[in-house]
C-alpha positions in Angstrom: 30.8 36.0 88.7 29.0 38.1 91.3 25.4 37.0 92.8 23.5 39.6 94.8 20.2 38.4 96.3 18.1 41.3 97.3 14.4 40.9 99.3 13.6 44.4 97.6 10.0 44.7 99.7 7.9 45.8 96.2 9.8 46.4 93.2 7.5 49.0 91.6 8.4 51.3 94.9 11.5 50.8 94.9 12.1 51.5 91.4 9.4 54.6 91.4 11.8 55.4 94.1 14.8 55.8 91.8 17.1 53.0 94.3 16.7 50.1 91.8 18.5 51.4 88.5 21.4 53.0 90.3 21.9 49.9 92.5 22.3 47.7 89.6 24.4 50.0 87.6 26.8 50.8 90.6 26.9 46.7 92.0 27.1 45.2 88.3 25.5 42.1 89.0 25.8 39.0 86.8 23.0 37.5 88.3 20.4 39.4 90.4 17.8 37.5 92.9 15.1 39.4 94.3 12.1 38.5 96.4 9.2 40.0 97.5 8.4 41.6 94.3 5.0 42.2 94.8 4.4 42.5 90.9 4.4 40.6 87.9 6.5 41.0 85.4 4.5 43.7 83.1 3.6 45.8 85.9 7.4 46.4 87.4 8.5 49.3 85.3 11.9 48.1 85.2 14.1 48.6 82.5 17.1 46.5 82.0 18.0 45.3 78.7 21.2 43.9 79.3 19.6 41.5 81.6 17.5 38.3 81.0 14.2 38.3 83.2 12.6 35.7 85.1 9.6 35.7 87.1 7.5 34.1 89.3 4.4 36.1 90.6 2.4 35.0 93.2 -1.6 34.3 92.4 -2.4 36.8 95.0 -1.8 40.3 93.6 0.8 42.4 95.2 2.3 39.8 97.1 5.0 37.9 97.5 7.2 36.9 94.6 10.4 36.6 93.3 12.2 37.1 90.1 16.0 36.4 88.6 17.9 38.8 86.3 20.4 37.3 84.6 23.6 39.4 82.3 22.9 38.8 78.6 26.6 38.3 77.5 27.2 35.9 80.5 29.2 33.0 79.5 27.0 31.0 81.7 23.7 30.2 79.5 20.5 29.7 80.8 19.3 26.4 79.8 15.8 26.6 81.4 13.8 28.0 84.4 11.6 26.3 87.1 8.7 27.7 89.3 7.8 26.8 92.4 8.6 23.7 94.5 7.8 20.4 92.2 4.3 18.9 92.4 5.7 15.4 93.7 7.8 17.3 96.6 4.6 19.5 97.4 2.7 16.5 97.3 4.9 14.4 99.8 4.7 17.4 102.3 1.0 18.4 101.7 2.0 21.8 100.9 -1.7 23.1 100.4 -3.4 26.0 101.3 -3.5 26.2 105.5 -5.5 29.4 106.0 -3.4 32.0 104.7 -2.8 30.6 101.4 -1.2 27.7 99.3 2.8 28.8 99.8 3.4 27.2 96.7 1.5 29.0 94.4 2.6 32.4 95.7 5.8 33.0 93.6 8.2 31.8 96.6 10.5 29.6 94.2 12.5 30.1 91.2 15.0 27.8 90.0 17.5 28.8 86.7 19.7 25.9 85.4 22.7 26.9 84.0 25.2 24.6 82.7 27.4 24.3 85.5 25.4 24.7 88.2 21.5 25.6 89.5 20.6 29.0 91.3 17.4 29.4 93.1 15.7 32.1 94.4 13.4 31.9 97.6 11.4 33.5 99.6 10.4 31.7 102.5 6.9 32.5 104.3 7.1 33.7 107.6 5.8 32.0 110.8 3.5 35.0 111.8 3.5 36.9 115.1 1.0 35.0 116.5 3.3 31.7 115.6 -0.1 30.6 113.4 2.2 29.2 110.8 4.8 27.6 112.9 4.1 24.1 111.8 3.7 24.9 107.6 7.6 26.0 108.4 8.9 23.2 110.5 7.0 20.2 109.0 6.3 21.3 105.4 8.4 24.1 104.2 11.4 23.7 105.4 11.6 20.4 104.3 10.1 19.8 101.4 12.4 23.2 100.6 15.6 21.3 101.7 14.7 17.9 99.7 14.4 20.1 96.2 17.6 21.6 96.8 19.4 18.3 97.3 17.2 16.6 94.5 18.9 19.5 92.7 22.3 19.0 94.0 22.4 15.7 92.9 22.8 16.6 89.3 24.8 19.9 89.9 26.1 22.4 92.2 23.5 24.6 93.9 23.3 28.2 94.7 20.0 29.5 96.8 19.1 32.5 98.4 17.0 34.6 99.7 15.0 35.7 102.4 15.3 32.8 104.9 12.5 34.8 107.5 14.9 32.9 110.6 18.0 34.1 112.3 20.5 31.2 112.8 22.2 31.7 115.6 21.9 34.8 118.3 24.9 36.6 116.4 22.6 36.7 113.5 20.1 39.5 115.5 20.7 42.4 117.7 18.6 40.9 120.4 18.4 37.6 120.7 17.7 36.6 124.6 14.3 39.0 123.9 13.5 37.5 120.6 14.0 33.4 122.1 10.9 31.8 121.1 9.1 34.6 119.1 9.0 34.8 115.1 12.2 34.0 113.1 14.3 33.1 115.8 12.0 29.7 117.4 14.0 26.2 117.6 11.5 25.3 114.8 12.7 27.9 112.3 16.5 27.5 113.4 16.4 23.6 113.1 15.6 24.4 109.1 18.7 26.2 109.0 20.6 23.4 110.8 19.1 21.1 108.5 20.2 22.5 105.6 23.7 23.0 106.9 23.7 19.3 107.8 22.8 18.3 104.0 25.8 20.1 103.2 25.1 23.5 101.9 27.5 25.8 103.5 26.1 29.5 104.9 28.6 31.7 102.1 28.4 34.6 104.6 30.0 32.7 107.6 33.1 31.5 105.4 34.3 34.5 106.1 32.9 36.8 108.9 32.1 35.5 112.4 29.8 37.3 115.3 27.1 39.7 115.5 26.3 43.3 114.4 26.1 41.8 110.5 22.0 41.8 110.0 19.9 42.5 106.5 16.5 43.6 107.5 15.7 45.9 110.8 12.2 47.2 111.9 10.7 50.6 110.6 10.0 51.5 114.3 12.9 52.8 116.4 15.4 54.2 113.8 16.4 50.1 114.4 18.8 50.7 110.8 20.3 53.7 112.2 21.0 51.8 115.4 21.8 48.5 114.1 19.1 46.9 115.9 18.7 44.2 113.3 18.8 40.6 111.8 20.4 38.6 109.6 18.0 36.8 107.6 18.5 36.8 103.8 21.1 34.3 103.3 23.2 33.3 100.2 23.7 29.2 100.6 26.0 27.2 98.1 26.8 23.4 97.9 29.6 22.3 99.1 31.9 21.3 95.9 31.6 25.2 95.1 33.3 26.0 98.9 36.5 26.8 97.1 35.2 28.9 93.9 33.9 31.2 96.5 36.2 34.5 96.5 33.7 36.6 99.2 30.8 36.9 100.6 29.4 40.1 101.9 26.8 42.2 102.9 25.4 45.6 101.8 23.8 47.6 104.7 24.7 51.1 103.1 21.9 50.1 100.2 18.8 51.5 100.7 15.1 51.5 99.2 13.7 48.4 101.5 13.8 47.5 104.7 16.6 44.7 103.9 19.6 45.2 102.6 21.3 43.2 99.6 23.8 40.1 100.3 26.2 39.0 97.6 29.0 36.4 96.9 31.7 36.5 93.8 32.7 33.4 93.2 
């Protein structure tokens, strides 16, 4: 089975662009997770028949979002689909809207249950230049992210990804002695990382590829793609019991139509 996650930066321009269709048709994907669709479902123009769709639109047009695809004739059925982080969880960590917005009613989660394990697609919000939203990451998001996945783990295997919005560690960006402290790469937004590590979901990527120059989303300014000036921030994450199903994990810089690039696992 091959997973690709994919933070595709607006569906309907990407597709109007003509990169979506020829992606999937060349990388096959049984299951496809995007974020940051910035559409609902009626308004993406996307035509896949072979595929089962799932969405989950923020309330905020044009924003946001993030949808699953899933292969018809997969012998993996879908048995039912989730949005957004459960009331009791977003309860417990007062997930509510702090200025910007509620983060969970802006199409960041969505959860399909198959019958042998879960996969989640998320898109995680950023902590803002100005650091505004630091604390929503460290003391809400994060883990009230983390304790759903392990609520899920508890009754089967789970497989998340997405767009993370942290580098891990300073091989996952291009720069990291400039970037210490600043957005996506604070102690705050690593710690999540660590955390989920330490609940035992293992970083899929990392089983098999070690040190720098491996990134998924670089800046429009600079030709940073061209230069590989980037980071590595769209992660796939699996439990652990699934360690040994995984064949490879990889990424796909030479896919183009957003400003990150796809990341994908067989397993």
């Amino acid at each position: 089975m091959r997973i690709i996650s994919w933070n595709v930066n607006g569906i309907r321009a990407i597709n109007k662009k003509g990169f979506f269709a020829p992606f999937v048709k060349k990388y096959n994907p049984d299951i496809l997770c995007l974020q940051e669709t910035k559409a609902e479902r009626h308004q993406s123009e996307v035509d896949l028949p072979e595929y089962e769709e799932y969405w989950n639109s923020a309330e905020r047009k044009g924003y946001s979002g993030t949808a699953i695809f899933s292969k018809k004739n997969s012998k993996q059925k879908i048995l039912s689909a989730t949005l957004d982080i459960p009331n009791k969880i977003a309860k417990k960590y007062n997930l509510a809207d702090d200025g910007y917005g509620n983060p969970n009613t802006e199409g960041r989660v969505l959860t399909l249950e198959f019958k042998d394990f879960y996969i989640v697609s998320v898109y995680t919000p950023n902590a803002k230049d100005d650091l505004s939203r630091i604390l929503l990451r460290h003391k809400q998001w994060d883990p009230a992210f983390l304790e759903y996945m392990e609520t899920l783990d508890k009754k089967k295997p789970v497989i998340f990804c997405g767009d993370l919005n942290v580098a891990h560690t300073p091989d996952d960006l291009a720069r990291p002695k400039e970037n210490e402290d600043k957005k996506g790469f604070t102690n705050e937004e690593r710690e999540g990382i660590d955390k989920i590590i330490e609940a035992g979901f293992v970083d899929t990527f990392r089983i098999f590829t070690k040190g720098n120059e491996h990134y998924t989303w670089w800046s429009h300014f600079s030709n940073a793609r061209v230069r590989n000036i980037g980071w590595r921030i769209d992660y796939i994450f699996a439990s652990k019991k699934l360690t040994k199903k995984i064949k490879s994990a990889e990424i796909l810089p030479e896919v183009l139509g957003s400003d990150h690039c796809p990341v994908m696992i067989e397993i």
